[in-house]
Every structure is written in C-alpha cells, then in structure tokens.
C-alpha positions in Angstrom: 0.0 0.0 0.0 1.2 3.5 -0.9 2.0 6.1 1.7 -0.1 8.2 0.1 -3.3 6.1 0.1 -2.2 4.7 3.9 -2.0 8.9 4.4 -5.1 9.5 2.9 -7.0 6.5 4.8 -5.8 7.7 8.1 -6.7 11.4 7.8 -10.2 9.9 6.8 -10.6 7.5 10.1 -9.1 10.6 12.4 -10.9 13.6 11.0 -14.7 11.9 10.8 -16.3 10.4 14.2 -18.0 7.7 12.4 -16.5 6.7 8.3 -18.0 3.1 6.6 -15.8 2.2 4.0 -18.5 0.4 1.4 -19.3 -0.5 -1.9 -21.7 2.4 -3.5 -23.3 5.1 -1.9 -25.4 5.1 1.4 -28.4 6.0 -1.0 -27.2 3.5 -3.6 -25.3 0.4 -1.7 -23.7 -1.9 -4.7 -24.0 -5.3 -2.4 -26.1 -6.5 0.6 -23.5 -6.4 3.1 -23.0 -2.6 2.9 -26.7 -2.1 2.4 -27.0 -3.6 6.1 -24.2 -1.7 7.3 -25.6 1.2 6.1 -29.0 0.0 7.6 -27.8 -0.7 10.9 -26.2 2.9 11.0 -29.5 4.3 10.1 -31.2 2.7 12.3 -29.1 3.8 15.2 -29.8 8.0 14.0 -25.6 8.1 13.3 -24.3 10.2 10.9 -21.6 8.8 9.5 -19.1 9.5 6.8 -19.3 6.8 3.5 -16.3 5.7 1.5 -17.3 4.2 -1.7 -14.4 1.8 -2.1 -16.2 1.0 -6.1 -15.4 4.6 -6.9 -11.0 3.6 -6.4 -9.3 0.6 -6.7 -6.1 1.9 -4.1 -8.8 2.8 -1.8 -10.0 -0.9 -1.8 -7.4 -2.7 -2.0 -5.7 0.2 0.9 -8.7 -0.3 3.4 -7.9 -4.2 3.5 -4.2 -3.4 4.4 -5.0 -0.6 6.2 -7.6 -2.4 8.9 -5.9 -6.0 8.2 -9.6 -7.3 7.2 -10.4 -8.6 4.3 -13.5 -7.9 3.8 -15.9 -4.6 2.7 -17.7 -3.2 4.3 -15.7 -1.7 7.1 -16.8 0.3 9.9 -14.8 2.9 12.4 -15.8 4.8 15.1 -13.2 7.7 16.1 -10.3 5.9 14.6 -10.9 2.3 16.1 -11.6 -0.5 13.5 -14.9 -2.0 14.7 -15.8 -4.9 11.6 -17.7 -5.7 9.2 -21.7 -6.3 8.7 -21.8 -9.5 10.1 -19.9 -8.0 13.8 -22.1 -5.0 13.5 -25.4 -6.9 13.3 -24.1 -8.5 16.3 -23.1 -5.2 18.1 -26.4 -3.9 17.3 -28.6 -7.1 18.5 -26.7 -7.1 21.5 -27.3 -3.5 22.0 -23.4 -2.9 22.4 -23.2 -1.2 18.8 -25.4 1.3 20.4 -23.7 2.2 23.7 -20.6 2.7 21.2 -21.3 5.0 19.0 -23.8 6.8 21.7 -20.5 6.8 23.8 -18.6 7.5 21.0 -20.5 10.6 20.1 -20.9 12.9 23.4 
C-alpha cells in the first residue's frame, strides 16, 4: 500500500467520528452487506461518513491493508476499527453497537 493512500486513509478515520468504508453510496449500496451496514447505521440516527471503495481501486485494496480485514464493508468509530456487517449486526442485536457510537458521540 502506498503512503499516500495509507496517508489518505488515516486522515479519513481521524478527521470523521463515524466513516464506513463500502461498496456504493449510502443511497445507492452496490451489495447487501454494505446495504445492512448502512442499515444498521441508520437505524441507530448516526451520521456517518461513506467511503465508496467502487469509486478507487487503491482505496479498496488500501482499506484491506490498512484495517488488516479482508472484507468490505468496514466500519470505524473515532479511529478504532470495529468490523464488518456481520460484527455490527451482532453489536447492534446485542445493544453494544449502540452504547458505542452513543459513547462515542458525546
């Protein structure tokens, strides 16, 4: 991974309190995964910041690297790597995904 896209990924996870790296567009997700990402973050009234990983090819292949996950989506909350759909449908059934981002965001 470049230092400039490694650069570029960090300023985005320290400068936004909540950033979901997905395929597409909050209004437009390209797969189901980041549709329920997307979803869950809805649900939960967060704003958020959206990365659409479709729209650059260092960016996605960078975010992998970058988190050491392989998969898309990817979720961070003030600069900590949470995980992917599957952990945040977990958080958020368990009510834990809540108390994050609510403690998170005061």
């Amino acid at each position: 991974m470049s230092d400039d896209v490694q650069d570029r990924l960090k300023a985005l996870v320290e400068n936004n309190d909540v950033v979901l790296f997905m395929k597409g567009s909050p209004l437009f997700p390209q797969c189901g995964f980041s549709s329920r990402a997307v979803s869950i973050l809805n649900h939960l009234n967060t704003e958020f910041e959206s990365v659409d990983v479709l729209q650059d090819q260092a960016v996605r292949q960078g975010i992998k690297e970058f988190s050491d996950w392989p998969t898309i989506p990817q979720l961070y909350v003030k600069g900590e790597f949470i995980g992917g759909s599957d952990i945040m449908m977990e958080m958020y059934e368990s009510g834990e995904l809540a108390a994050l981002l609510g403690a998170k965001a005061a």
